[in-house]
C-alpha positions as CSV (number, residue, x, y, z in Angstrom):
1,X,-1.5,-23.7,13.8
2,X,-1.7,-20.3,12.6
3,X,-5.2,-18.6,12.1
4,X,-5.2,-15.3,10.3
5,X,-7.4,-12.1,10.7
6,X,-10.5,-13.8,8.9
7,X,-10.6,-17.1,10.4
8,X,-10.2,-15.5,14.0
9,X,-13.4,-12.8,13.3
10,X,-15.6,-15.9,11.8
11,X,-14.5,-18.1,15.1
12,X,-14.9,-15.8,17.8
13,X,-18.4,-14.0,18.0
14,X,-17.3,-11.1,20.4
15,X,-14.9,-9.8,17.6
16,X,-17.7,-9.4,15.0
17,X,-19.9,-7.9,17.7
18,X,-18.9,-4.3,16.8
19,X,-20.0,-4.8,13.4
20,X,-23.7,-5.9,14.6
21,X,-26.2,-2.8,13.2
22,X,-23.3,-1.6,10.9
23,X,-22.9,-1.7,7.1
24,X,-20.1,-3.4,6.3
25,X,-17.8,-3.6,3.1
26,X,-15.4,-6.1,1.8
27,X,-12.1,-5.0,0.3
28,X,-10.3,-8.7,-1.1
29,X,-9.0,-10.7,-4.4
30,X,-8.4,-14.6,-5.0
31,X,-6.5,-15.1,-2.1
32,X,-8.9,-14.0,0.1
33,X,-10.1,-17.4,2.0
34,X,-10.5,-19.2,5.1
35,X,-8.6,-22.3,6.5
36,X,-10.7,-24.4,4.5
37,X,-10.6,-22.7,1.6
38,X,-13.8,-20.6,1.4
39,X,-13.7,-17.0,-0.2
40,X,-14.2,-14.3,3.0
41,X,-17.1,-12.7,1.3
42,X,-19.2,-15.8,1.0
43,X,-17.6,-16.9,4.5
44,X,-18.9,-13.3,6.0
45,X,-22.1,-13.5,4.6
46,X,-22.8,-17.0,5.9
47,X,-21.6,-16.2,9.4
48,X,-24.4,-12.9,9.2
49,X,-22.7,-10.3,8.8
50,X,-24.4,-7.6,7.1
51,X,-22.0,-6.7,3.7
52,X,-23.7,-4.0,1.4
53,X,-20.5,-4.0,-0.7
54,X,-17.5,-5.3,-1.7
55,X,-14.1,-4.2,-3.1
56,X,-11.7,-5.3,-5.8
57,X,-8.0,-4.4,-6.1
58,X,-6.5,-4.8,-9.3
59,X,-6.4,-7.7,-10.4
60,X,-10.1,-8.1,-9.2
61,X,-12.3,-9.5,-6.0
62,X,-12.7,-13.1,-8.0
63,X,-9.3,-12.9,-10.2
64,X,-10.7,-11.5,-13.6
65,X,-7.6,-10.1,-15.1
66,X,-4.5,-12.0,-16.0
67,X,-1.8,-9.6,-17.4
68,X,-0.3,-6.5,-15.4
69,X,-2.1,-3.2,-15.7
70,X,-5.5,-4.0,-17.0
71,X,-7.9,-2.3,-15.6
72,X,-11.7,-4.0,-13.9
73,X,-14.8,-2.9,-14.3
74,X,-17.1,-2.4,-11.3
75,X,-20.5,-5.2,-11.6
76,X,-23.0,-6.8,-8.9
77,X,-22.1,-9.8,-7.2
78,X,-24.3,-12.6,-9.1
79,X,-24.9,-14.6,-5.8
80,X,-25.2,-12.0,-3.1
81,X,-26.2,-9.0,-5.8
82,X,-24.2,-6.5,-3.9
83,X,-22.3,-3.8,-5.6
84,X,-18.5,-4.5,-6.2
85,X,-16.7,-1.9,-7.5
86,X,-13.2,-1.8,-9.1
87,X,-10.4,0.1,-7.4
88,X,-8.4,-0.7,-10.5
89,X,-10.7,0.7,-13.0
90,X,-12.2,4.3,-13.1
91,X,-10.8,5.1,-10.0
92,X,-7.7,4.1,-8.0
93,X,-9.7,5.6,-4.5
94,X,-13.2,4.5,-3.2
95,X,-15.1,7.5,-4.4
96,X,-18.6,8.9,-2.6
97,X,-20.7,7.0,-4.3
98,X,-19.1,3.8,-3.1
99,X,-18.0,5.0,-0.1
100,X,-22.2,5.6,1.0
101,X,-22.6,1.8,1.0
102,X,-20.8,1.4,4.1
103,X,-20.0,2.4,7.8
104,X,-17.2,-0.3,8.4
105,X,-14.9,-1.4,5.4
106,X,-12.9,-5.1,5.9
107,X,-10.0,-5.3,4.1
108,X,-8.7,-9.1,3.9
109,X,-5.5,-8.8,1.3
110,X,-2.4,-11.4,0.9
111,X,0.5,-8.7,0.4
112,X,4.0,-10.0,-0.7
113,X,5.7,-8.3,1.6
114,X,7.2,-6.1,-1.2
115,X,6.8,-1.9,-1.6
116,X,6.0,-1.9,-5.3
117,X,2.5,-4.2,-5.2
118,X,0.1,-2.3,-5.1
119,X,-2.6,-3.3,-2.6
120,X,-0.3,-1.6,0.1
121,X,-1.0,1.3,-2.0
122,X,-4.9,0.5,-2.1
123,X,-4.5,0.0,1.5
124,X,-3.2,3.8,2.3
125,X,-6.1,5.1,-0.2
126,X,-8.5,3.2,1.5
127,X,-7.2,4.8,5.1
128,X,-7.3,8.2,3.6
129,X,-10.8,8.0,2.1
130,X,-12.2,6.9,5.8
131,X,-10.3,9.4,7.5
132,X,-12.0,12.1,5.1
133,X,-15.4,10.6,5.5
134,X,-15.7,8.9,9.4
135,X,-15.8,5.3,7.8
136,X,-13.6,2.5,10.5
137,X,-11.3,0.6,8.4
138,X,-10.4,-3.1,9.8
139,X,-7.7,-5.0,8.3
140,X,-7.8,-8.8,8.5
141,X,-4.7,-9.8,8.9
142,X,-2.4,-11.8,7.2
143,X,1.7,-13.1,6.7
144,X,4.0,-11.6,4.9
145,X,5.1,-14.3,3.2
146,X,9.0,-12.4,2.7
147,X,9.0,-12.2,6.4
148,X,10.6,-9.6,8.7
149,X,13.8,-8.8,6.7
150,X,13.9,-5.4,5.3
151,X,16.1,-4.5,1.8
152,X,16.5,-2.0,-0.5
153,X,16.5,2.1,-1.4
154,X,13.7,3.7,0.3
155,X,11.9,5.9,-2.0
156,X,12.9,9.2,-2.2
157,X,10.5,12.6,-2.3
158,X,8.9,13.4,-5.0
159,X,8.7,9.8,-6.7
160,X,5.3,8.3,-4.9
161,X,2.9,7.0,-7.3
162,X,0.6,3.7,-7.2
163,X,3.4,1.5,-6.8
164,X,5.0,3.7,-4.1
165,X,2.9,4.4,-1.3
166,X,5.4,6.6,0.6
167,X,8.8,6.3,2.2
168,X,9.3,2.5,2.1
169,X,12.5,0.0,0.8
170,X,11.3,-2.1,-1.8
171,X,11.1,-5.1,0.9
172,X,9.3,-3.7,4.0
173,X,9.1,-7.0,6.4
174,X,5.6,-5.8,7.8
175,X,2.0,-7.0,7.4
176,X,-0.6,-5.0,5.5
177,X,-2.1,-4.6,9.1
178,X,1.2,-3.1,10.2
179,X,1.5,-1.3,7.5
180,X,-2.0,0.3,8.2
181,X,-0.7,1.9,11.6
182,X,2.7,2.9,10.1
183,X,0.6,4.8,7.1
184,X,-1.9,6.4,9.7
185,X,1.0,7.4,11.7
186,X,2.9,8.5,8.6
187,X,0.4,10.4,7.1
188,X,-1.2,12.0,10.2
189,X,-5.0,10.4,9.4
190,X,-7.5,10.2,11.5
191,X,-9.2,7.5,11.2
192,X,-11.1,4.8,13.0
193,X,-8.4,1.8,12.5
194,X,-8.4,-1.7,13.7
195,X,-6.2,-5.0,13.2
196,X,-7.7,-8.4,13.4
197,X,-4.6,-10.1,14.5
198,X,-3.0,-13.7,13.5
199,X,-2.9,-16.1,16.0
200,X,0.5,-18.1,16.0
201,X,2.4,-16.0,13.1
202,X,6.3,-17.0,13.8
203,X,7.6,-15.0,10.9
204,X,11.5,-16.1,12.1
205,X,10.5,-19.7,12.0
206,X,11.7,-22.4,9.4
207,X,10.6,-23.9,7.1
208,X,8.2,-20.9,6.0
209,X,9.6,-17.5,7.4
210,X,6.8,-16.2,7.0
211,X,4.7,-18.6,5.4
212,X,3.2,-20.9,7.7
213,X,4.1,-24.0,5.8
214,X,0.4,-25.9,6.8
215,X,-1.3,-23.1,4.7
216,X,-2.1,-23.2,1.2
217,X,-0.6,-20.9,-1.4
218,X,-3.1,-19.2,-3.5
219,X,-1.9,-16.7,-6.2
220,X,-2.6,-13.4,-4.7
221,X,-2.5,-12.2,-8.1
222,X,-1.8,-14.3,-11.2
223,X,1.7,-14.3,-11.7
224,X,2.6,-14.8,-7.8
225,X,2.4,-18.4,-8.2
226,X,3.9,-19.6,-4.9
227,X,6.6,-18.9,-2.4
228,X,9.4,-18.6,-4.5
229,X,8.2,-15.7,-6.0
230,X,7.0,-14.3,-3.4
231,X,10.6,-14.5,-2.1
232,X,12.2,-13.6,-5.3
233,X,9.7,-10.5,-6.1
234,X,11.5,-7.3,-4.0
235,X,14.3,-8.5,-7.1
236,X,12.4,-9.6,-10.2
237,X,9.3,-6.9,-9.9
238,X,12.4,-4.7,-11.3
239,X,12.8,-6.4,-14.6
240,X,9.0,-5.0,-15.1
241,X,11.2,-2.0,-16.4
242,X,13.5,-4.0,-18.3
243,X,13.5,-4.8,-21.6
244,X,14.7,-8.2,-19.9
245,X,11.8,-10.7,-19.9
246,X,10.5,-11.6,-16.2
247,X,9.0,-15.0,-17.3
248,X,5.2,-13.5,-18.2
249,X,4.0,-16.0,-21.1
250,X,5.3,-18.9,-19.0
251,X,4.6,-20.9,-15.8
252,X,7.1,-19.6,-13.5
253,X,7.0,-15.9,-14.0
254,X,8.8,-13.5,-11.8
255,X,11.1,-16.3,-10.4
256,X,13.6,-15.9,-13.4
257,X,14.8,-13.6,-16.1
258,X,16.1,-13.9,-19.9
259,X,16.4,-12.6,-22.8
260,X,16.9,-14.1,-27.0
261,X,20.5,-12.0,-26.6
262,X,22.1,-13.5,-23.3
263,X,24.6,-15.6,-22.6
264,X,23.7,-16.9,-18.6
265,X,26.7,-18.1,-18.2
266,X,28.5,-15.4,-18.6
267,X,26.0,-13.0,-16.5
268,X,26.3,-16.0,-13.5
269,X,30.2,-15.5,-13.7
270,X,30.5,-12.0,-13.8
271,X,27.6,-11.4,-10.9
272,X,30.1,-13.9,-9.0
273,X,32.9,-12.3,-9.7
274,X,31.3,-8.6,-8.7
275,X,29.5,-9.6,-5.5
276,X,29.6,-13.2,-4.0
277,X,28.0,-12.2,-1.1
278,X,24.7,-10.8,-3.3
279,X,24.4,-14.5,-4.0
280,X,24.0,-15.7,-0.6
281,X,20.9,-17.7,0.1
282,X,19.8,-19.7,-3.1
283,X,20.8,-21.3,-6.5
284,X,21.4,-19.6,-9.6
285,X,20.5,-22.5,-12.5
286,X,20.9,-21.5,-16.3
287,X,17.2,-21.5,-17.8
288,X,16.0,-21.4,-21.6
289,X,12.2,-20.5,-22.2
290,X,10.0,-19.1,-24.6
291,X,6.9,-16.6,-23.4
292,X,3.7,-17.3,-25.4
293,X,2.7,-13.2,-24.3
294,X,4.3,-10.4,-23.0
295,X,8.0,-9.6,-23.4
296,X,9.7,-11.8,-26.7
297,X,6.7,-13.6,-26.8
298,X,7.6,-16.8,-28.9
299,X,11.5,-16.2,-29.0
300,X,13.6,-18.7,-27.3
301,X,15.4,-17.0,-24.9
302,X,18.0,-18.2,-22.3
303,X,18.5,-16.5,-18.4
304,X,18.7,-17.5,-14.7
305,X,16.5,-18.6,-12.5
306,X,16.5,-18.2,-9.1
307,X,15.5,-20.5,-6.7
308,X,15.0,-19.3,-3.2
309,X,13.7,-22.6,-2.0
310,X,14.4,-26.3,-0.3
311,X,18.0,-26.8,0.7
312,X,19.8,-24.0,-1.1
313,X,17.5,-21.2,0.9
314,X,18.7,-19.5,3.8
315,X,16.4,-16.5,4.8
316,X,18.8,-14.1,6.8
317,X,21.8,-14.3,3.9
318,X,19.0,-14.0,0.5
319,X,19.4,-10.1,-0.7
320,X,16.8,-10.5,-3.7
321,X,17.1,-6.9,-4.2
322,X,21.0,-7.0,-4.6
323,X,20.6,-9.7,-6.4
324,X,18.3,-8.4,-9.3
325,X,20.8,-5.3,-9.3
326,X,23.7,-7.5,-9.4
327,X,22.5,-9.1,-12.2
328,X,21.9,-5.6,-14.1
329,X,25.4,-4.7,-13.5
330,X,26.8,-8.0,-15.1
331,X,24.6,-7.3,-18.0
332,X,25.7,-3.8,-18.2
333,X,30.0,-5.0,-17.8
334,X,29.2,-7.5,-20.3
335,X,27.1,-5.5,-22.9
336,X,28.0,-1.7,-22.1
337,X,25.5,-1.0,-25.1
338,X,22.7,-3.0,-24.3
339,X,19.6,-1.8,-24.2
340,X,18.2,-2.4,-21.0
341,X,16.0,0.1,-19.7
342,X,12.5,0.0,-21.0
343,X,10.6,3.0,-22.0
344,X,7.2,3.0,-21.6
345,X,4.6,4.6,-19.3
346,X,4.4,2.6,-15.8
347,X,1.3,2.6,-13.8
348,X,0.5,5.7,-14.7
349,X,3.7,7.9,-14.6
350,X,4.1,8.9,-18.4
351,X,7.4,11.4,-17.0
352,X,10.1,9.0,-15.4
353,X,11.3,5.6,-16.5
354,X,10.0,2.4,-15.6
355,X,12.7,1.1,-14.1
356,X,13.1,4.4,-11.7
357,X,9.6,4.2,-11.1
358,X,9.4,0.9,-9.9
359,X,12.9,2.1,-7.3
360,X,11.5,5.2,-6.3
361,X,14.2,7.0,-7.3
362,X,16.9,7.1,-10.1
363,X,20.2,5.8,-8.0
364,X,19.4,1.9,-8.7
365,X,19.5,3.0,-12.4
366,X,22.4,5.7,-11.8
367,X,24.3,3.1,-10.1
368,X,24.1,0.2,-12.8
369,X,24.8,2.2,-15.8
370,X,28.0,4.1,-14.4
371,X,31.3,1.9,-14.8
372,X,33.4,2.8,-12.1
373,X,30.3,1.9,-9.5
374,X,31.1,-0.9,-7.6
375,X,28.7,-3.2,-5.1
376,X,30.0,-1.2,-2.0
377,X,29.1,1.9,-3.9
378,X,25.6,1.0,-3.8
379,X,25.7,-0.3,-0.2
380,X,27.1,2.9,0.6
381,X,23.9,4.5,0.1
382,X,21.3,1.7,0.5
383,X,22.5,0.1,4.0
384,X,21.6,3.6,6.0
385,X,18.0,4.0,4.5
386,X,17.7,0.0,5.5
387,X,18.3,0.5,9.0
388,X,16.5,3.6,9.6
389,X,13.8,1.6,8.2
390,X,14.3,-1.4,10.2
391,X,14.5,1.3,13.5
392,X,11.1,3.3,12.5
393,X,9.1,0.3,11.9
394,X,9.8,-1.3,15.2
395,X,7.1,0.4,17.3
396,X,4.2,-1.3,14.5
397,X,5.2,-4.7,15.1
398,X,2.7,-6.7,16.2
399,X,4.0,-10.4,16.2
């Protein structure tokens, strides 16, 4: 059985004890809940601890906001009538006046595993708002539902924003408490820091790797609608600067990809053809849908999805990363005109494209759109940043 950071500090009295004569702060979303199912703010409250506030990353504390990039307002609690303010609204950073409502801030968030969401990024503001004004900062920990393996570009210099943190690949393989220590560490904070551990976390272990399989999957945020995805995401979170639809409008978004002009077949063939061994791991099956909102909302259109699931899944060979590119390139081989790279301003960053935005850098891009770049050409360059990573994230393990 696996307990995670909040069911451990509601169980064992000695953990909360620091917190006794403190006033303490809440930082979760939907997903935020016990073993059976309760929300952590109304689970900390009952257990008497002292909350003065809570926190809400986008998204929201209760799930208020559907599509990507819609912003929260902050509003009192209607049961505990406590202040919760947005960190997805007015501000991205907890600002003085919310910071004076507590001494010791909880933050109980289900990550994906993956560079790009941005609750990591909440997570590092958080850090550096305590270090600047003596607040302790305890993360409740929780899995990574991707597990330990690590893939991708790391993001370059110069390209951090609020859906790059710092110097990570676009799957890290660490929990947000991990990735707490490696930000204080990174970042040279001082802060008061502290990691409610799991208990019984095998994030090698079949059939979850990652995600303890007696656990049940709530959507961390609305379109992460279960494991799949979850698996899938450090690959389709890149169509968010496509002009390829990621499956918003339908039930399975951000496990697939289409579009009204594509022929799947052809794309399946050609990313065979490329790079077998960027297929490893899952199924490729030829999809047809039509979005009711977002991207070619009410056109039929025809893609792939990917399932990274039941017997086809095998956790060390799935590259979802390589994948997703892969897929780009086919598209690009196929249709050298096609126009794939959206433009539009992306969390924020009016300047750069989406696409390089969302990679941290323009090689993923530089790399699809030149034709004489092959698949080594971009391991050539993304296998040495993966296993520095893997190297200088090894002394913030903690399972």
């Amino acid at each position: 059985m696996t307990l995670f950071g909040i069911d451990r500090l509601l169980a064992e009295p000695e953990l909360r004890r620091p917190l006794e004569g403190r006033r303490v702060a809440l930082l979760a979303h939907p997903a935020s809940v016990t073993r059976d199912l309760t929300h952590s703010l109304d689970a900390l409250i009952a257990a008497g601890v002292n909350v003065t506030a809570a926190f809400g990353p986008q998204h929201g504390l209760r799930g208020d906001k559907q599509d990507n990039m819609v912003e929260s307002d902050d509003f009192t609690d209607p049961v505990h009538r406590i202040p919760v303010f947005s960190l997805y609204g007015e501000v991205r950073r907890p600002t003085g006046q919310s910071l004076g409502t507590f001494d010791t801030i909880l933050v109980d968030l289900q990550d994906l595993g993956c560079r790009i969401y941005t609750f990591i990024t909440t997570l590092l503001y958080v850090l550096e708002a305590a270090a600047e004004q003596g607040k302790s900062v305890w993360v409740l920990d929780r899995p990574n539902p991707a597990g330990r393996p690590a893939e991708g570009l790391t993001l370059r210099p110069g390209w951090e924003s609020f859906v790059g943190a710092g110097p990570l690949p676009m799957r890290h393989g660490l929990t947000l408490g991990e990735l707490g220590s490696w930000f204080i560490d990174r970042f040279k904070l001082d802060v008061d820091y502290r990691v409610i551990e799991m208990q019984g976390w095998e994030p090698d272990t079949a059939p979850g790797f990652g995600w303890p399989s007696e656990r049940i999957w709530i959507n961390p945020s609305p379109n992460a609608a279960n494991l799949n995805m979850a698996r899938a995401y450090a690959g389709t979170v890149m169509l968010e600067g496509t002009t390829l639809s990621e499956g918003r409008g339908t039930t399975r978004p951000l496990e697939m990809f289409g579009a009204p002009d594509l022929e799947p077949a052809r794309i399946m063939a050609e990313m065979e053809r490329l790079a077998p061994a960027w297929l490893a791991g899952c199924k490729l099956r030829e999809v047809t849908f039509q979005p009711t909102f977002h991207k070619h909302i009410g056109e039929m259109c025809r893609g792939v999805f990917i399932h990274a699931e039941g017997p086809f899944y095998d956790h060390d060979a799935f590259k979802p990363w390589r994948l997703q590119a892969l897929a780009f390139k086919a598209i690009r081989r196929l249709y050298p005109d096609y126009a794939l790279w959206r433009d539009f301003p992306y969390e924020y960053v009016f300047d750069k494209l989406a696409i390089d935005v969302i990679n941290g850098s323009e090689l993923l891009r530089e790399w699809v759109d030149d034709p004489n770049a092959a698949p080594g050409d971009l391991d050539a360059i993304t296998i040495p940043d993966e296993r520095g990573w893997e190297e200088g994230r090894r002394p913030f393990l903690l399972y």
